[in-house]
C-alpha positions, 0 to 999 in steps of 0.5 A, spaced: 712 608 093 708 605 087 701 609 088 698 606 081 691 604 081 689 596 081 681 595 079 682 589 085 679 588 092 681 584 098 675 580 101 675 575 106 669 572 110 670 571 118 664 567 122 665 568 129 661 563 135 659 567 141 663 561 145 670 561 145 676 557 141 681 556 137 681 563 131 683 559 124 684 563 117 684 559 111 687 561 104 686 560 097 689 563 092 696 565 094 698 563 085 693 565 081 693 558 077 691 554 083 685 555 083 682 549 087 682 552 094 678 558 092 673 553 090 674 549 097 673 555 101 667 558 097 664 551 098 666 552 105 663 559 105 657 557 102 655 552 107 657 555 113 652 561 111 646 555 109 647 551 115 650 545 112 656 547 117 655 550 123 660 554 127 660 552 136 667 556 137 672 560 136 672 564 129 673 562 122 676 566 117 676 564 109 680 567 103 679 565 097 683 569 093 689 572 096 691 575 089 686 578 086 690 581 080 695 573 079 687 570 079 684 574 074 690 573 070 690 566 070 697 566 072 702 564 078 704 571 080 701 578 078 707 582 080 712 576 083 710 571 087 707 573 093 709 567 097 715 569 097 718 575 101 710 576 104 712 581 109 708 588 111 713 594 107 712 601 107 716 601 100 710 599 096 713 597 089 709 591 087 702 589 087 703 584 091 706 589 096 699 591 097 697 583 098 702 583 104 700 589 108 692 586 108 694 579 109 700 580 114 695 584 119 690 578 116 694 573 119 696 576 126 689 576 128 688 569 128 692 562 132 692 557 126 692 557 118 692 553 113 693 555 106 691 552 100 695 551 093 696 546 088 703 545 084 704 544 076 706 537 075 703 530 076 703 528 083 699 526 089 696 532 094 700 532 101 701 537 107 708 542 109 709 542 115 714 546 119 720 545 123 721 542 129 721 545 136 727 549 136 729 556 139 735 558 133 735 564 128 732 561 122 725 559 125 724 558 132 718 554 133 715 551 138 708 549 137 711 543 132 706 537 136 700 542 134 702 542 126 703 534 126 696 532 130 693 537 125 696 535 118 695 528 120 688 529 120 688 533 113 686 526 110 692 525 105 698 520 105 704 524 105 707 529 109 714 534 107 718 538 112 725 542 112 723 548 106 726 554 109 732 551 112 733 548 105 730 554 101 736 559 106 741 554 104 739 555 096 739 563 097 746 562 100 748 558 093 745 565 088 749 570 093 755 566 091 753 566 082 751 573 084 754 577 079 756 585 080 750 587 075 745 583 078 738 586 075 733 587 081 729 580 080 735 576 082 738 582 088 731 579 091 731 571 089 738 572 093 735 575 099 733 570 104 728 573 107 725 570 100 724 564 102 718 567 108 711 566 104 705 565 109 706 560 113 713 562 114 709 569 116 704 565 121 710 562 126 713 568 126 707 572 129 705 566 134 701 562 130 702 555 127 701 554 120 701 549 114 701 548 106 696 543 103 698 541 097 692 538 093 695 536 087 696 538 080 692 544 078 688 542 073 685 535 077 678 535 078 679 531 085 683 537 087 678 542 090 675 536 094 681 535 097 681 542 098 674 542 102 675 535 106 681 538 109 678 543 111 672 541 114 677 536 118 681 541 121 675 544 123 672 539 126 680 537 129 680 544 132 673 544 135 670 549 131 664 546 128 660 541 129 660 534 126 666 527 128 673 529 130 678 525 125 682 520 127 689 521 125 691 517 118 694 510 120 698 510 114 703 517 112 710 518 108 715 523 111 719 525 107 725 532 109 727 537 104 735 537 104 736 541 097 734 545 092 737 546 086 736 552 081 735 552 073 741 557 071 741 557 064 734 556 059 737 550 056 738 547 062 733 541 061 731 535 065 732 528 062 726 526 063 718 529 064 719 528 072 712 528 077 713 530 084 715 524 088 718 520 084 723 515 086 731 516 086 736 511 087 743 515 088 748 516 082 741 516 078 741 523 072 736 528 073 738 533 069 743 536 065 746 544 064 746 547 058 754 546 059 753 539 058 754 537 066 751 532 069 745 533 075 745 527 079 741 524 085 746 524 091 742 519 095 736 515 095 730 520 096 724 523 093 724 529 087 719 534 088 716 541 084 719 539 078 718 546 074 720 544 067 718 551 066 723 556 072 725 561 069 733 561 069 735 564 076 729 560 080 728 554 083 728 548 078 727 542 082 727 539 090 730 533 094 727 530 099 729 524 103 726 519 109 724 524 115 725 521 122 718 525 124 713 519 125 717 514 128 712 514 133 705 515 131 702 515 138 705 523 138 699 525 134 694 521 137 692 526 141 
């Protein structure tokens, strides 16, 4: 058990109306870069204690940083990536183990999260959602509406499913590579219990969850996504006061099916690639260190380009059309 101690403090901020309703948690800083929820939900918090927002139901809680030791590193992950493998544990080994046994009890207080993040590359905001209503073994869910009629009110154009269904197929791709001497970081990105990070963690206890995605790290635009999908899941869930959000009249659904791991550190793309950039299938992407040739298998969308992955982790994702909002007057409601 890992018993050194960490100059750091868990901290939240919860409000609570006498009349009840629906209980939202709100998180930001996940990656300690992404710092664009922590000012949206400090924003939010400042103004729930001013007046400015006023709270009629339910209860709210508000995060902004979920890891303090990545935020006050300015870096993605103190000790790994806490949205990978967010589950409580006894054998504490890691800093972000702390993390996860405050936040899980966290999160299963509450019925609805939304979690705040931004990604590396160019690309506009949009929301992931999780799977559709299913009672397999991976991700049995069955508040699938509840997601859609929320993440359409976020305010953003765009909307991604399919993670861990893709993600769980990747780890069986690394379980295959993995060689007899594998070192204890690329024995945990092969287990599949790697691919759960917070809002994987919320539909597991219960609850529905959704990562809004603001946009690229630094864009200045980024913490007032951040706080305007705030204020609207609020308002959409009857939490606080103000104008119920209509459900965006016009969004693109797109489904993660693959993704594709950086092996060697001379693997390269061929070009500076945004999130959401067209494919056309036969078009290169990238090429290995071997010379081989990554190729788009059909028409879709590239997303999380990370020019910067370490060999071993996730390079970049495949996404084509999603079905999910054939009809929109599913989430009119």
């Amino acid at each position: 058990m890992n018993t050194r101690n960490y100059p750091y403090v868990f901290q939240s901020s919860s409000f609570q109306s006498p009349q009840t309703g629906t209980t939202v948690i709100i998180t930001g800083a996940v990656h300690g870069n992404e710092t664009c929820g922590t000012k949206a939900i400090r924003r939010v918090i400042s103004e729930l204690e001013s007046g400015i927002l006023q709270l009629v139901a339910g209860r709210v809680t508000l995060v902004p940083v979920c890891n303090p030791l990545a935020y006050q590193l300015g870096q993605r992950e103190g000790e790994r990536n806490l949205n990978r493998r967010l589950i409580p544990t006894e054998d504490v080994s890691e800093f972000e183990d702390h993390v996860a046994n405050w936040l899980c009890p966290l999160f299963a207080q509450h019925e609805v999260l939304l979690d705040l993040h931004s990604f590396r590359s160019q690309g506009e905001a949009f929301v992931l959602i999780g799977p559709e209503n299913n009672r397999g073994p991976l991700e049995s869910f069955s508040y699938a509406k509840h997601e859609l009629a929320m993440a359409m009110r976020l305010g953003v154009h765009r909307l991604v499913d399919g993670w861990l269904s893709t993600y769980a197929r990747g780890v069986q791709r690394r379980q295959q590579r993995l060689a007899h001497d594998a070192d204890v970081k690329t024995l945990a990105n092969a287990n599949t219990q790697f691919g759960v990070g917070t809002t994987e963690y919320m539909r597991s206890v219960g609850g529905y969850a959704m990562t809004l995605e603001c946009g690229q790290h630094l864009d200045p635009q980024a913490p007032e996504v951040g706080y305007q999908a705030i204020v609207n899941s609020l308002r959409h869930l009857g939490v606080i006061t103000g104008t119920v959000p209509e459900p965006v009249t016009q969004m693109e659904a797109l489904r993660i099916y693959d993704v594709i791991d950086k092996f060697h550190v001379d693997d390269r793309f061929v070009r500076e690639w945004r999130s959401f950039d067209a494919l056309k299938q036969g078009d290169l992407i990238a090429i290995r260190a071997d010379g081989s040739e990554l190729r788009a298998d059909q028409d879709g969308r590239i997303i999380f380009p990370d020019a910067g992955a370490s060999p071993g982790e996730e390079w970049f994702y495949l996404t084509m059309a999603n079905p999910r909002l054939a009809s929109l007057s599913e989430v009119s409601a």
